[in-house]
N, C-alpha and C positions, 0 to 999 in steps of 0.2 A: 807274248809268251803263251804257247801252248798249254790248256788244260794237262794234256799229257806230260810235258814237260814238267809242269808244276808236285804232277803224283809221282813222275822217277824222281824227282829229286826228293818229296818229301821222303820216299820210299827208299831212297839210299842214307837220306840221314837216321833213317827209324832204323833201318839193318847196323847202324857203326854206331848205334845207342846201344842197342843191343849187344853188340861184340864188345864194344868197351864195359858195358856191365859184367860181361860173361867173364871176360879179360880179370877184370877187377875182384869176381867171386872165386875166380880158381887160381888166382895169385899167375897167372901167365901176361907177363907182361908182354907179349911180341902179339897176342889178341888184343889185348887192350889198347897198343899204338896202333894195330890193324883200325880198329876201329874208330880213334879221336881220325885216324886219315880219312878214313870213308864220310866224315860228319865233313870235314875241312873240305872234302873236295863238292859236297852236293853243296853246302856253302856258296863255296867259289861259283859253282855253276850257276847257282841260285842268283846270284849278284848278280853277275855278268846278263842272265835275262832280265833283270831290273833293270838295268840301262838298255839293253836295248827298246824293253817297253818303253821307257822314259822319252826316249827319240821318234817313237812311233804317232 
């Protein structure tokens, strides 16, 4: 796995911390699920580069 890869991912889960917090402080809930998605998906991506490191 790419350094690079490594910082867009951490870099999308710090952006859907953020909207979920932001979600959470202004009582809008359609930010706040914007945001647990954006975490769930640099997640996923996240993983899926662990395995392929693991195979490497």
């Amino acid at each position: 796995m790419g350094l690079d890869d490594k910082i867009s991912n951490a870099a999308e889960e710090a952006k859907g911390k953020v909207k979920e917090s932001a979600g959470k402080a202004t009582d809008d809930e359609r930010l706040e699920r914007e945001g647990k998605a954006d975490q769930a998906s640099a997640n996923i991506k996240q993983a899926g580069e662990n395995v392929k490191d693991a195979f490497k």
